[in-house]
C-alpha positions as a Markdown table, in Angstrom:
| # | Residue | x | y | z |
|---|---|---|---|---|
| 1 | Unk | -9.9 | 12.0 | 0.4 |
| 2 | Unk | -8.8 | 12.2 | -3.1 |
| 3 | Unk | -10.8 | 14.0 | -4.4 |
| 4 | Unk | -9.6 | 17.4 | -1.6 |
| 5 | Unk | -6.4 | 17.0 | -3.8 |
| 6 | Unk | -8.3 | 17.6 | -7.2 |
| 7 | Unk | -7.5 | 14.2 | -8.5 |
| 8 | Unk | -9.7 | 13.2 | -11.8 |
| 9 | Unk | -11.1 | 9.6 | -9.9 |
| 10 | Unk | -12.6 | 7.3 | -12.5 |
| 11 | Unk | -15.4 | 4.7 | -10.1 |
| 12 | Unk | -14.5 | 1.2 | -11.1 |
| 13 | Unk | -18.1 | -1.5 | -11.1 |
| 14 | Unk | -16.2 | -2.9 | -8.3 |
| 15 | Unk | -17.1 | 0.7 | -5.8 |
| 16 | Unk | -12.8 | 1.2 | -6.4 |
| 17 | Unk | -11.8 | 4.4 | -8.3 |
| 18 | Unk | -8.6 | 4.5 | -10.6 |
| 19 | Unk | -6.8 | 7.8 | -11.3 |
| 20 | Unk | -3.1 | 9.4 | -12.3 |
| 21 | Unk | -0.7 | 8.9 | -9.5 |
| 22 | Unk | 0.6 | 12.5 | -7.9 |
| 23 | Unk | 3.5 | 10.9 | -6.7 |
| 24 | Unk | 5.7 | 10.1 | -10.2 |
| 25 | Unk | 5.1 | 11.4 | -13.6 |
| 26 | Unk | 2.4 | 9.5 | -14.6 |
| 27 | Unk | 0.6 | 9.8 | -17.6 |
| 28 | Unk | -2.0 | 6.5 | -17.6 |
| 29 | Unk | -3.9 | 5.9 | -14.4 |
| 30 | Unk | -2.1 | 4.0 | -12.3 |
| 31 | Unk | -3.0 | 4.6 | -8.6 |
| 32 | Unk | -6.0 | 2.3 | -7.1 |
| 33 | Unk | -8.0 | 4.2 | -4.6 |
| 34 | Unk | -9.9 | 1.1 | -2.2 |
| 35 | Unk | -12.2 | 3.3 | -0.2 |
| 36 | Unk | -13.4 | -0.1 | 1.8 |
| 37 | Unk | -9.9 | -0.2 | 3.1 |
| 38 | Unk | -9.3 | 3.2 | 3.1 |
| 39 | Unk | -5.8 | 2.8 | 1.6 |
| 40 | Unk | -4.3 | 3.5 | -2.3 |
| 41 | Unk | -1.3 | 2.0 | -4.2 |
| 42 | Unk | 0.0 | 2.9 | -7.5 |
| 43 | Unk | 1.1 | -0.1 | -9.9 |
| 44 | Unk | 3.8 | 2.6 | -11.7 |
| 45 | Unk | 5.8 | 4.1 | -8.6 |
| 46 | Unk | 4.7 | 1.8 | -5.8 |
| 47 | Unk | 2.9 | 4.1 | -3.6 |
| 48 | Unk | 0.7 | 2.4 | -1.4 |
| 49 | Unk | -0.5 | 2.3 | 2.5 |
| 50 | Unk | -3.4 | 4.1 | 4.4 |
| 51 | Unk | -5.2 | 7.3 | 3.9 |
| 52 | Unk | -2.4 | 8.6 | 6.5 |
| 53 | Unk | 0.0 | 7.9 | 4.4 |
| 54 | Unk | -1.4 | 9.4 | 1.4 |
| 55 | Unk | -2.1 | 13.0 | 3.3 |
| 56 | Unk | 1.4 | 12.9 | 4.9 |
| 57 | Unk | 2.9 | 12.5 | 1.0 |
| 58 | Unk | 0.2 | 14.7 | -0.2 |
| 59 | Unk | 0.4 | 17.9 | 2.3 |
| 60 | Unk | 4.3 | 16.4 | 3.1 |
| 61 | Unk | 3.6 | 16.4 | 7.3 |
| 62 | Unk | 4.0 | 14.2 | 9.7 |
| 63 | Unk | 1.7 | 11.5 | 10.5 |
| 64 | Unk | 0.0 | 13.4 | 14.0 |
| 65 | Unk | -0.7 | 16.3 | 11.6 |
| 66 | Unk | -2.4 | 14.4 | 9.0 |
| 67 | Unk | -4.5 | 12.4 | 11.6 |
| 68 | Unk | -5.9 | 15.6 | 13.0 |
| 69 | Unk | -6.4 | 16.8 | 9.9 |
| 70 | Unk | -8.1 | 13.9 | 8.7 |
| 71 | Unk | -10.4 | 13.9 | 11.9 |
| 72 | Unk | -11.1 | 17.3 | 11.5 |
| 73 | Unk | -12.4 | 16.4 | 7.8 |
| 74 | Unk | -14.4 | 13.7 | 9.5 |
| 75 | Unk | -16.4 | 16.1 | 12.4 |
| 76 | Unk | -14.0 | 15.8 | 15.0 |
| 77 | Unk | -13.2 | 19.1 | 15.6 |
| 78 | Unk | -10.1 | 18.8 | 18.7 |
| 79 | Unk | -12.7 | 17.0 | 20.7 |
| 80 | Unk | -10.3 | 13.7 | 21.0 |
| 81 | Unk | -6.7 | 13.7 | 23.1 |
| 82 | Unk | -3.7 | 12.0 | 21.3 |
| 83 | Unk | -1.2 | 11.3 | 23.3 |
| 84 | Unk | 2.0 | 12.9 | 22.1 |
| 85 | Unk | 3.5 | 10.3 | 20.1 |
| 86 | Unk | 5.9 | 10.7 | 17.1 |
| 87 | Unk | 5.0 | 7.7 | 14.3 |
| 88 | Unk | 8.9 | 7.9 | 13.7 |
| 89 | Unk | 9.8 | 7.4 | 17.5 |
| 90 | Unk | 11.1 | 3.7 | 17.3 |
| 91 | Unk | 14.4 | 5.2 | 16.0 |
| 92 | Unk | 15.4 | 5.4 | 12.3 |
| 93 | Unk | 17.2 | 2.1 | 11.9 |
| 94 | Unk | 13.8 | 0.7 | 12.3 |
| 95 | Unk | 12.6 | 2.9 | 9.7 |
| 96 | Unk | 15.4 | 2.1 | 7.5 |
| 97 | Unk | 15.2 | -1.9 | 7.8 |
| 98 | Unk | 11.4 | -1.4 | 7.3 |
| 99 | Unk | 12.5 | 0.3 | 3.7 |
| 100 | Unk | 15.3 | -1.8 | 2.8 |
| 101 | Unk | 12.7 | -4.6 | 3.0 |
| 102 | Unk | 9.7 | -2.7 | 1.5 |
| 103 | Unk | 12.3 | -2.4 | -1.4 |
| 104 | Unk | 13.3 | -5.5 | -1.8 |
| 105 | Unk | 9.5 | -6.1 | -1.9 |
| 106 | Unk | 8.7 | -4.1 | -4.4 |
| 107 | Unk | 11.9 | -5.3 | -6.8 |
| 108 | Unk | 10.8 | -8.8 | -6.4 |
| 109 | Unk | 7.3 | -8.4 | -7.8 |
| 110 | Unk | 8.1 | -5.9 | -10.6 |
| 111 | Unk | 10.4 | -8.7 | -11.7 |
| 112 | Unk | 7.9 | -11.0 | -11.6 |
| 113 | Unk | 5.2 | -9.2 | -12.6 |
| 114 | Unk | 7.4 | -8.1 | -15.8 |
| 115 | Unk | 8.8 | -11.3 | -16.4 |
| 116 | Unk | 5.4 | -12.9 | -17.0 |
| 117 | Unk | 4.2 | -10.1 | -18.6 |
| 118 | Unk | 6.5 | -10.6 | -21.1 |
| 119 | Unk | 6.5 | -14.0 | -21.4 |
| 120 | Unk | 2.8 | -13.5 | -22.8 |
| 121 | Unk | 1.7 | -16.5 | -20.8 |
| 122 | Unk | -1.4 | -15.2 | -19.5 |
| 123 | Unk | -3.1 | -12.5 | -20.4 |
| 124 | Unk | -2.2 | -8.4 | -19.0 |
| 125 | Unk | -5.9 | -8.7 | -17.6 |
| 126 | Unk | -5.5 | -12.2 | -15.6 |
| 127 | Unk | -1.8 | -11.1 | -14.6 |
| 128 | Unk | -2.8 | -7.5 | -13.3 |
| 129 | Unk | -6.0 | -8.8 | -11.7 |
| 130 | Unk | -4.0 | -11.9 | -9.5 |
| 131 | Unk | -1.3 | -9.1 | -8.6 |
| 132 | Unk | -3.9 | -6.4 | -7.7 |
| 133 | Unk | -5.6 | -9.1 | -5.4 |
| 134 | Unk | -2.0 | -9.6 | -4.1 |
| 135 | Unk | -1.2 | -5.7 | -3.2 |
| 136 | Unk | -4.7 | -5.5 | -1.9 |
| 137 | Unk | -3.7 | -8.1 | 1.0 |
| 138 | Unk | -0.3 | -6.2 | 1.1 |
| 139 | Unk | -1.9 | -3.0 | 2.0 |
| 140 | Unk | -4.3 | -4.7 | 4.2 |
| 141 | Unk | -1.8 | -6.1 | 6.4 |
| 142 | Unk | 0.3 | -2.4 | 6.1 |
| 143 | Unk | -2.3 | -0.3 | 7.6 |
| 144 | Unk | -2.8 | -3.2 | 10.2 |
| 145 | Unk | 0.6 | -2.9 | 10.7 |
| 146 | Unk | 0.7 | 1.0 | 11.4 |
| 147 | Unk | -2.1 | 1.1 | 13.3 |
| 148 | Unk | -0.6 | -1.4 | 15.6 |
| 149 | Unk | 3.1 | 1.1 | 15.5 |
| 150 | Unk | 0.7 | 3.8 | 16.1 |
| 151 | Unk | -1.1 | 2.4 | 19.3 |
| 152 | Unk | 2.1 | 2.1 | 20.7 |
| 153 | Unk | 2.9 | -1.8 | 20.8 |
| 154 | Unk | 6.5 | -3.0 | 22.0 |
| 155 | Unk | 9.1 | -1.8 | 19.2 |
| 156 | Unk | 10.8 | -5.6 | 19.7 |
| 157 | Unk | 7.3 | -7.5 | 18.7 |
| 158 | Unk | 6.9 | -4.3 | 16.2 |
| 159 | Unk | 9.7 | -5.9 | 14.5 |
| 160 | Unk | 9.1 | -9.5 | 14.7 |
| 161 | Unk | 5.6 | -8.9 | 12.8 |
| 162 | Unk | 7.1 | -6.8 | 10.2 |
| 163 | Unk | 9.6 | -9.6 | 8.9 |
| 164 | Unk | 7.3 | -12.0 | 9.3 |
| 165 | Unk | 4.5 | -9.9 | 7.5 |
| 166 | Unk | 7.4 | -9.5 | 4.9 |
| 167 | Unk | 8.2 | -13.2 | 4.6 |
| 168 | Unk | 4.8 | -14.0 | 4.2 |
| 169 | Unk | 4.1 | -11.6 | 1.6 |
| 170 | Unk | 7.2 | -13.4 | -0.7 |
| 171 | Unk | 6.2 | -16.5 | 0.0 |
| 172 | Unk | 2.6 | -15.4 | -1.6 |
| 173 | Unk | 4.4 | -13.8 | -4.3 |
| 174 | Unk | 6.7 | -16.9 | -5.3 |
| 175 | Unk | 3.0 | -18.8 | -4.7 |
| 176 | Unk | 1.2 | -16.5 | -7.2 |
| 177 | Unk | 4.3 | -17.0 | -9.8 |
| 178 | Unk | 4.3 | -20.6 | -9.6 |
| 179 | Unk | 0.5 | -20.7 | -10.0 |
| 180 | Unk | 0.9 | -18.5 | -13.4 |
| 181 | Unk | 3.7 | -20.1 | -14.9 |
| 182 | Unk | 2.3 | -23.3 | -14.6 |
| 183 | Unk | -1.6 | -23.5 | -13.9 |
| 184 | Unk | -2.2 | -21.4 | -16.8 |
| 185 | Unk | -4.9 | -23.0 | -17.6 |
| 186 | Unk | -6.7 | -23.1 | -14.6 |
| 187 | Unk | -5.7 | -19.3 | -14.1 |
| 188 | Unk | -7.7 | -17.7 | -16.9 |
């Protein structure tokens, strides 16, 4: 995937690949690739979902297009039907509540993450490694997520998951801080 986009992937022991994020002006890899999952997210800008969402921000189209283009790269040459769905069909307040919260999200942990970091507690590697694990699960449960908005489930239960996928995720984010500020020990 990345590497259609002529992105300079550096393979990590663990089968991952690290690289310079397209999306900000990076200048130090920060953008994880996790081919097992099939989803990316960059530590600098915040970037992250599925491969969908990397080809949609990548070739900027929808998310039909990039699914039939990603098929296409995958053999499937118009030999499937998709139903005409539009990925943004639950109506934009959806959309905007799920970035509002995606936001607040994202502000939370960069606090954290840079309040620990410079409290020197633990160590860059330890606190980058415990938040990677972290933004793994979150973009686990995001592409779970979307392919449960693309299937077409009930926009009401849509939005019931969503804050409770959200609340979880803090609640795993004030667990993680806890944990390093006061199991240090134990941590590295």
């Amino acid at each position: 995937m990345a590497l259609d986009y002529g992105l300079d992937l550096i393979q990590q022991s663990n089968g991952e690949y690290i690289c310079v994020c397209p999306f900000h002006a990076d200048v130090n890899p920060s953008m994880r690739i996790y081919p097992n999952s099939n989803s990316f997210h960059c530590f600098g800008c915040q970037a992250g979902a599925s491969i969908f969402e990397f080809v949609m921000r990548m070739e900027n189209i929808e998310f039909k297009e990039a699914l039939y283009r990603l098929a296409e790269r995958a053999g499937y040459n118009s030999t499937f039907v998709l139903r005409d769905i539009e990925i943004h069909e639950m109506n934009e307040n959806f959309n905007s509540q799920r970035d509002q919260i995606e936001k607040i999200l994202y502000i939370s942990a960069k606090r954290i993450y840079t309040t620990i970091l410079n409290s020197g507690i633990v160590s860059k590697k330890v606190l980058f490694e415990r938040f990677e694990k972290l933004w793994c699960w979150y973009d686990r449960q995001q592409y779970i997520f979307d392919k449960k908005r693309f299937i077409g489930q009930d926009s009401n239960q849509l939005v019931v998951i969503l804050y409770r996928f959200h609340e979880v995720f803090l609640q795993k984010l004030q667990e993680l801080e806890k944990e390093l500020l006061q199991g240090v020990n134990n941590v590295e």
